[in-house]
C-alpha positions in Angstrom: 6.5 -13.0 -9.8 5.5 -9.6 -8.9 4.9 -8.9 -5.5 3.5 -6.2 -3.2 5.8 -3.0 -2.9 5.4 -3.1 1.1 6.0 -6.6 1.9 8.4 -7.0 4.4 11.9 -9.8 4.1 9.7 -12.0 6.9 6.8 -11.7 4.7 8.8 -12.1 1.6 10.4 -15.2 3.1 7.0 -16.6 4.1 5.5 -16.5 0.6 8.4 -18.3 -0.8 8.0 -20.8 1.9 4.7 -21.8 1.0 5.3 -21.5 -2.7 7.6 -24.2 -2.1 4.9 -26.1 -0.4 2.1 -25.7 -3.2 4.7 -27.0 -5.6 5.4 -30.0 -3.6 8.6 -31.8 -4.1 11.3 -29.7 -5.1 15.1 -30.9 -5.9 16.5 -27.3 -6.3 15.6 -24.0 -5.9 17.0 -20.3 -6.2 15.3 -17.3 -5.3 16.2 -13.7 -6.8 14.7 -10.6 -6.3 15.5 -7.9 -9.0 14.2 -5.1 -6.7 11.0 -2.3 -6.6 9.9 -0.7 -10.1 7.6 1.3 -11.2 4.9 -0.5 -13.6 3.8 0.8 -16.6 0.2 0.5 -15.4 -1.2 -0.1 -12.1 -2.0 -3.7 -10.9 -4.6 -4.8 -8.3 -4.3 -0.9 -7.9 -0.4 -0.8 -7.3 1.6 1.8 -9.3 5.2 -0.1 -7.9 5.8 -3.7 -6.9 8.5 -5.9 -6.1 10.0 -8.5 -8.7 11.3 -11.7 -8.0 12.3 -14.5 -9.5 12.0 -18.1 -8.3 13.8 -20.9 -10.5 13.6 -24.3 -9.5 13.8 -28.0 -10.4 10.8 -30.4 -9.5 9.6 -33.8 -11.0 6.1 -32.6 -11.3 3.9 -29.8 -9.5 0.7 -29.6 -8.0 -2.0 -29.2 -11.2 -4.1 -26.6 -9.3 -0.7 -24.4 -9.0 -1.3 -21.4 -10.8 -4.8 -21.0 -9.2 -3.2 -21.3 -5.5 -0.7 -19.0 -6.5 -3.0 -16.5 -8.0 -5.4 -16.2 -4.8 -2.1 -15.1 -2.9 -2.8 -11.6 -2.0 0.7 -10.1 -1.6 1.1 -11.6 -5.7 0.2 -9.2 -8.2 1.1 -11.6 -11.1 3.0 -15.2 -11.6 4.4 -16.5 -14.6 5.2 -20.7 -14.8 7.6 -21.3 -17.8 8.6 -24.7 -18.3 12.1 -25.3 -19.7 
């Protein structure tokens, strides 16, 4: 995910939170951030923003994910890859 350059660790924590929520049932989870960059083009009108990276394990996940996800505002983009 990339995030919001100003969120603050409450804020941060929040969002990952309810992430966890909109996925539903999760069996494991791990949640790394790889620090602020600078992007190579602005985003939602950001010229930095946060990355972070949310693995986890789940059965199944809700279908309307990505949308719920994408109306965030502190998420500038997601990316679901299925392994």
């Amino acid at each position: 995910m990339i995030l919001k350059p100003d969120l603050k660790k409450d804020q941060k924590d929040q969002l990952f939170t309810d992430v966890k929520k909109i996925m539903g049932e999760v069996l494991r989870d791990k949640v790394e951030l790889l620090g602020e960059k600078k992007l190579s083009y602005p985003i939602k009108k950001e010229r930095r923003a946060e990355f972070a990276v949310l693995n986890f394990e789940a059965e199944n996940i809700a279908g309307d994910f990505n949308k719920r996800i994408g109306i965030r505002e502190e998420v500038l983009r997601h990316l679901l890859i299925r392994q």
